[in-house]
N, C-alpha and C positions, 0 to 999 in steps of 0.2 A: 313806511316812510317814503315819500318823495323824493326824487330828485332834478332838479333842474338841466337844463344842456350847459349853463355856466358852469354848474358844481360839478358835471361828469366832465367836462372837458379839462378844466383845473386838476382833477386827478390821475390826467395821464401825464408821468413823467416829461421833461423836456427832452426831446432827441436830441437836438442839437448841441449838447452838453454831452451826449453817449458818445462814447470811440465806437466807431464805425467806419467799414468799408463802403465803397460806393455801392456796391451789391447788395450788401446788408443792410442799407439805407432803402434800397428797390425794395426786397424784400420786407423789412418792417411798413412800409408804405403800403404797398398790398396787401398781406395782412390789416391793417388798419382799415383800409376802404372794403377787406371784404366783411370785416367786425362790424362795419357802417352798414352796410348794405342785409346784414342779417337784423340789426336790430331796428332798422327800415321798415325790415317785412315785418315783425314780431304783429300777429293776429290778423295778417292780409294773406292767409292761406300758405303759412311757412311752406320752404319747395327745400327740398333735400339740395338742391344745387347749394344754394346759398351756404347752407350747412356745411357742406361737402368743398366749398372752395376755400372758407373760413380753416377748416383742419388742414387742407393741402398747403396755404400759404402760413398758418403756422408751423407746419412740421417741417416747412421747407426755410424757414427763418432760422429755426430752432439747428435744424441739421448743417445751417452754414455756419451758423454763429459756435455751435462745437468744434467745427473744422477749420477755423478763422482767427487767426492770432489778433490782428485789428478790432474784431466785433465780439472775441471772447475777453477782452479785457476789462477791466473794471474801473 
């Protein structure tokens, strides 16, 4: 099955409705652009960077938003 840039974009959540700190705002932002940036590359010779920065800026979202009274709420 296919998907469209319309259809995949429509399924990512609204942020701006999330409780969030400003940090955690940077953070999901980055994350996001390094998510872009992998599936970019997806069969122009993937490179471990990309890879590698997609995990760093998730775990580093993930690791504030556990420590963040603001960005762990619901």
């Amino acid at each position: 099955m296919s998907l469209n840039q319309s259809q995949l974009l429509s399924s990512w959540p609204n942020l701006e409705k999330r409780s969030a700190c400003d940090e955690g705002m940077e953070l999901a932002g980055s994350f996001l652009k390094a998510a872009r940036e992998c599936v970019i590359t997806l069969g122009k010779g993937r490179t471990s960077g990309s890879r590698a920065d997609l995990l760093w800026t998730y775990n580093a979202m993930v690791q504030h938003s556990d420590s963040c009274k603001k960005c762990s709420e619901s």
